[in-house]
C-alpha positions as CSV (number, residue, x, y, z in Angstrom):
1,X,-45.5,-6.9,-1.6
2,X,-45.9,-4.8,1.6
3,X,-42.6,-6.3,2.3
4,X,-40.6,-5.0,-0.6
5,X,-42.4,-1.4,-0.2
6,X,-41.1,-1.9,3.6
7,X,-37.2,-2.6,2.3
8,X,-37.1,-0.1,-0.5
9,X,-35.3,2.4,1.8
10,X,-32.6,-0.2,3.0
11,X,-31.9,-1.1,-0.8
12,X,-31.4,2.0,-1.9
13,X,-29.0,3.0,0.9
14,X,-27.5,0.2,0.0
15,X,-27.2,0.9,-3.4
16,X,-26.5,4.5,-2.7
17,X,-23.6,4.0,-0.7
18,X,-22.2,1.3,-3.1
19,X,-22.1,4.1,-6.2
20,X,-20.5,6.7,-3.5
21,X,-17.3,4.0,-2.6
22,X,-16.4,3.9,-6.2
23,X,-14.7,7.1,-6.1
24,X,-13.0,6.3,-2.8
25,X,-9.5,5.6,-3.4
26,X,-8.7,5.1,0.1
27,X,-11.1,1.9,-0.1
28,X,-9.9,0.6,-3.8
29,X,-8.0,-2.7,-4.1
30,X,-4.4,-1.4,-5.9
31,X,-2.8,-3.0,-8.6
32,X,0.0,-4.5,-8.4
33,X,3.4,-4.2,-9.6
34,X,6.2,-5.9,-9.0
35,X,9.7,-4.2,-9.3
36,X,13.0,-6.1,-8.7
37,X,16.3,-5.1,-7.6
38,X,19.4,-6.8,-8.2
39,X,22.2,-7.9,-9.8
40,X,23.5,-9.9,-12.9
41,X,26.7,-10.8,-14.2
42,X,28.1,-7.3,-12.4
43,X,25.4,-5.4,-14.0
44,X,22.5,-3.9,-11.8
45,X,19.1,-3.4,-12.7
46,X,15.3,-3.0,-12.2
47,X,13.3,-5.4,-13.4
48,X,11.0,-4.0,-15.5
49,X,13.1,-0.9,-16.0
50,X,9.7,0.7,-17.4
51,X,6.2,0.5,-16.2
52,X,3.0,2.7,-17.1
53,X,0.8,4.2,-14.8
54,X,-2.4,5.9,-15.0
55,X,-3.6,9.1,-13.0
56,X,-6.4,8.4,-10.5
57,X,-5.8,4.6,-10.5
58,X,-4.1,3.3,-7.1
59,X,-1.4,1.3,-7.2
60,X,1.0,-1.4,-4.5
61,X,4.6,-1.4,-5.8
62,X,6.0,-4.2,-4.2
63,X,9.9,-3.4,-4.7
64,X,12.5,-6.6,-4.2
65,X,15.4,-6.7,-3.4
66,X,16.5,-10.1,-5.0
67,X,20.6,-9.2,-3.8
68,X,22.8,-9.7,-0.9
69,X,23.6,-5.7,-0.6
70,X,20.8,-2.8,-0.3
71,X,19.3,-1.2,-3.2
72,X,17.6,2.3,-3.3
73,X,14.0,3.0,-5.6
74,X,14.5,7.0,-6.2
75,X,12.6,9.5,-8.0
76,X,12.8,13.1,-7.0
77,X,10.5,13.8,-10.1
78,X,8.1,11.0,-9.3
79,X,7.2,12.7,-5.9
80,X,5.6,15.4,-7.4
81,X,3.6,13.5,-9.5
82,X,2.0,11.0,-7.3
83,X,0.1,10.9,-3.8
84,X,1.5,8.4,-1.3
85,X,-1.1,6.3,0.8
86,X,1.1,4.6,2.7
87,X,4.8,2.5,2.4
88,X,4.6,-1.3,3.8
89,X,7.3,-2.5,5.6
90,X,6.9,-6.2,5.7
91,X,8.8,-9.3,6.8
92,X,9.5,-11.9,4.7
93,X,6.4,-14.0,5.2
94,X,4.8,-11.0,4.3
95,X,3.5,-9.7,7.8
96,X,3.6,-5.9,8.7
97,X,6.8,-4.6,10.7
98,X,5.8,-1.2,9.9
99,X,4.1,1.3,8.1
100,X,5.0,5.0,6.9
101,X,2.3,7.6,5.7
102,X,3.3,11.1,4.2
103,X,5.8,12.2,1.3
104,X,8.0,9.5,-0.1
105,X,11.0,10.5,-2.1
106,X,13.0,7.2,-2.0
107,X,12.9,4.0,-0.6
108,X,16.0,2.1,0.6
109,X,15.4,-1.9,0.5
110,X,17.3,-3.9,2.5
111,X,19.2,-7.5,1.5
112,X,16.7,-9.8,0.0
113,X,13.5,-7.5,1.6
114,X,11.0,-6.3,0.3
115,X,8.7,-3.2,0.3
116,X,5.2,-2.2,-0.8
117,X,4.6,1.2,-1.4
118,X,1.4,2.7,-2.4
119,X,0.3,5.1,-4.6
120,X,-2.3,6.9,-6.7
121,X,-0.7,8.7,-9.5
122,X,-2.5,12.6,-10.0
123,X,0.3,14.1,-12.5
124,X,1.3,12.6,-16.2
125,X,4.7,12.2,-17.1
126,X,6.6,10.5,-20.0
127,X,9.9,8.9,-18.8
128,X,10.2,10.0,-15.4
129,X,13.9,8.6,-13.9
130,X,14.3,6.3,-11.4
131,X,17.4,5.5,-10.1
132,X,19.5,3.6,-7.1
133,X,20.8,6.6,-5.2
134,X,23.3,4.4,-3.6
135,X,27.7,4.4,-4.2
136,X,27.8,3.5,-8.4
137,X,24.4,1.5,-8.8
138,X,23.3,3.8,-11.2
139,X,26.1,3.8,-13.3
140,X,26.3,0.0,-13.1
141,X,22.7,0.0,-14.7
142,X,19.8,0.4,-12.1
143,X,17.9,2.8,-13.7
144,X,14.4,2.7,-14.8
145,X,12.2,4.6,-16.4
146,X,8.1,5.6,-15.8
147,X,5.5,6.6,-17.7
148,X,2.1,8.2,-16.0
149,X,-1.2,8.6,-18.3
């Protein structure tokens, strides 16, 4: 008995600190969700072209590019509405080249690359564009759409 009086402390710093990480975002395992860029039959698109989100959860978009020819995520709107932890530059057996912290307002992807990018959404939104920024992608269909709750 002396002995549990004894660890009493220990257990409830333990327990203490375990109800304070839950909050912590920086610590929380993401979702994921996987986007893919590419091409079909001369049209272009994202695959999904629409994905929900909800504020305060985090979130790894892991964005492929499934083509020969570089693709571009955009979203001038999206910025706004959603904090940016980090973007993952990885190499195709999935080991960091680099990564880059601070504002993200598009994200090229080179041939058959891909790139994680993480983010905790703190802003609803219905339908927020996305778009490949690059020569006629968008008007050859990659587009996409995203909703924040």
């Amino acid at each position: 008995m002396n002995k549990l009086i004894k660890s009493l402390p220990l257990i409830a710093v333990f327990f203490a600190t375990s109800a304070l990480a839950e909050g912590d975002l920086s610590r929380a395992d993401p979702k994921e969700i996987i986007i893919e860029m590419g091409t079909e039959q001369g049209v272009m698109y994202f695959k999904p072209e629409h994905i929900e989100l909800q504020t305060g959860t985090a979130y790894k978009i892991v964005l492929r590019n499934m083509d020969d020819e570089k693709h571009e995520f955009a979203g001038p709107e999206l910025v706004g509405k959603v904090y940016s932890r980090k973007v993952e530059v990885t190499s195709l057996d999935g080991k960091m080249i680099a990564e880059v912290k601070g504002t993200v307002s598009e994200i090229e992807v080179g041939p058959m690359r891909q790139v994680e990018w993480y983010i905790v959404p703190i802003q609803t939104g219905n339908n927020i564009p996305i778009i490949c920024d690059i020569d006629d992608h968008n008007d050859r269909g990659m587009n996409g759409t995203i909703t924040i709750k």
